[in-house]
N, C-alpha and C positions, 0 to 999 in steps of 0.2 A: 504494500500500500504506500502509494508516497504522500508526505503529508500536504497538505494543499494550503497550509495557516503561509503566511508570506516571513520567508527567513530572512534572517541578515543575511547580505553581503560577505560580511567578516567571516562566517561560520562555514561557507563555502568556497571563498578565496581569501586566505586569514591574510599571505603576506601582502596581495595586491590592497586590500580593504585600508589594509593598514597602512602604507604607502600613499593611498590615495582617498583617503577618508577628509573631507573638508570638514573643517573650523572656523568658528567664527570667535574673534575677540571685542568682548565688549570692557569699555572705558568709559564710568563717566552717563553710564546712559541712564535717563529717568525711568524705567521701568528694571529693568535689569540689573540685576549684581555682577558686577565689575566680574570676568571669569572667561573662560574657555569652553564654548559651546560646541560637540562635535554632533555631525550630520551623520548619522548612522544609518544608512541604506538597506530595507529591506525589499524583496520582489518575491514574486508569487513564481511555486515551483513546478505548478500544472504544465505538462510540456504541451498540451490540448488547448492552453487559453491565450488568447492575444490581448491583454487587458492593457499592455504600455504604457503601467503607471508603476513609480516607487514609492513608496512611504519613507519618508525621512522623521527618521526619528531623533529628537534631539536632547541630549546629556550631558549634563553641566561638566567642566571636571572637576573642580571644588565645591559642587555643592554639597548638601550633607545629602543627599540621597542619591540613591542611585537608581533611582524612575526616569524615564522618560519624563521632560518637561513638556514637552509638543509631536504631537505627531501630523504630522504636515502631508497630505497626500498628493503627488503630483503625477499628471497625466500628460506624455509627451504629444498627444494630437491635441492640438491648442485648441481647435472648433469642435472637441469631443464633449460629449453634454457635462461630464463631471474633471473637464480637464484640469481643471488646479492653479494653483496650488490653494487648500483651505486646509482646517481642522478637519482632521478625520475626527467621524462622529461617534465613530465605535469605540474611541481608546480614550482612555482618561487623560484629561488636560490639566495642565496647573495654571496656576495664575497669572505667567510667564508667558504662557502660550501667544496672547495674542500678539506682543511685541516681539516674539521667537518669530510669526509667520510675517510678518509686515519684514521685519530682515530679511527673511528668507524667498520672501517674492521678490524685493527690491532685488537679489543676488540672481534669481532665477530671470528676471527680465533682462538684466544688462549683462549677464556672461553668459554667452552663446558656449563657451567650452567647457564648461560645468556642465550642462545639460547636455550638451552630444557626448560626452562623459559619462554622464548618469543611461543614456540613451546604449552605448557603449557594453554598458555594467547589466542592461537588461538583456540584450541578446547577448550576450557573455552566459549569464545563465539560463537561460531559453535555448540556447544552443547544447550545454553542456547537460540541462535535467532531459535532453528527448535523448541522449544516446547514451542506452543502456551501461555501455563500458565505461563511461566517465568517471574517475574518481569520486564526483557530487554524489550520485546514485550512494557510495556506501555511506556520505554524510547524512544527505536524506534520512537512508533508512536509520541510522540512530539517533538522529532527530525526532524521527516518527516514534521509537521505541519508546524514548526519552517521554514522548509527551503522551502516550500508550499509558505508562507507568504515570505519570500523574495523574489521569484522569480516571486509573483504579483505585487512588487510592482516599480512603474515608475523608471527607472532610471533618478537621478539629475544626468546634466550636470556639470561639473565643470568650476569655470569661469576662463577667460583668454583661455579657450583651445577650440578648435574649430574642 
């Protein structure tokens, strides 16, 4: 079964991701804590779907969590009805978020090599989840294990809350 949730980038090419994972530095800016913002790249591993979007995930590096601040969904057909960049609705946003995606559009409008990058990084893995022999194939499958095994297993209640 391949898992079809949308993986990082990193998890499937650790040293390119890492090499090529954009950041953003903020100085000074009225919403944001002064800090180091990385863009963390996830795409969908269906080798069946032509969706041509990533979700950019973004993670402070000194902040005290380690969530997701924004998850930002962007769709490379510009006149496609959901093409982006906004808040993904699905995943939980912080308070951050909106001034995460107002950067993060102003970067996607005026670098054109970022996003044929990003564009790059999708058929990178669209190419490599449709053939069976690719190394991705055995990431996948313990990806899929991984998240097999969590979804067995009991949820704890947490206390005080009812």
């Amino acid at each position: 079964m391949i898992n079809t949730d949308l993986v990082p980038f990193v998890e499937l090419f650790p040293e390119q991701a890492i090499a090529e994972t954009r950041t953003i530095t903020t100085r000074g800016h009225t919403v944001l804590p002064d800090d180091e913002y990385a863009l963390v790249e996830s795409f969908c591993p269906d080798p069946t779907c032509d969706c041509r979007r990533v979700m950019l995930n973004v993670l402070a590096r000194h902040h005290t969590t380690r969530h997701y601040l924004a998850s930002i969904s962007f769709g490379f057909d510009r006149d496609g009805e959901m093409a982006g960049p906004f808040l993904d609705p699905l995943n939980p946003q912080s308070r951050y978020a909106r001034a995460l995606l107002e950067i993060v559009q102003r970067m996607l409008e005026t670098d054109a090599a970022y996003v044929a990058r990003l564009e790059s990084h999708y058929q990178q893995v669209k190419v490599a989840v449709a053939d069976p022999a690719h190394p991705v194939h055995k990431t996948l499958e313990e990806i899929d294990k991984a998240s097999e095994r969590r979804m067995k297993r009991p949820r704890r209640r947490r206390r005080g809350r009812r």
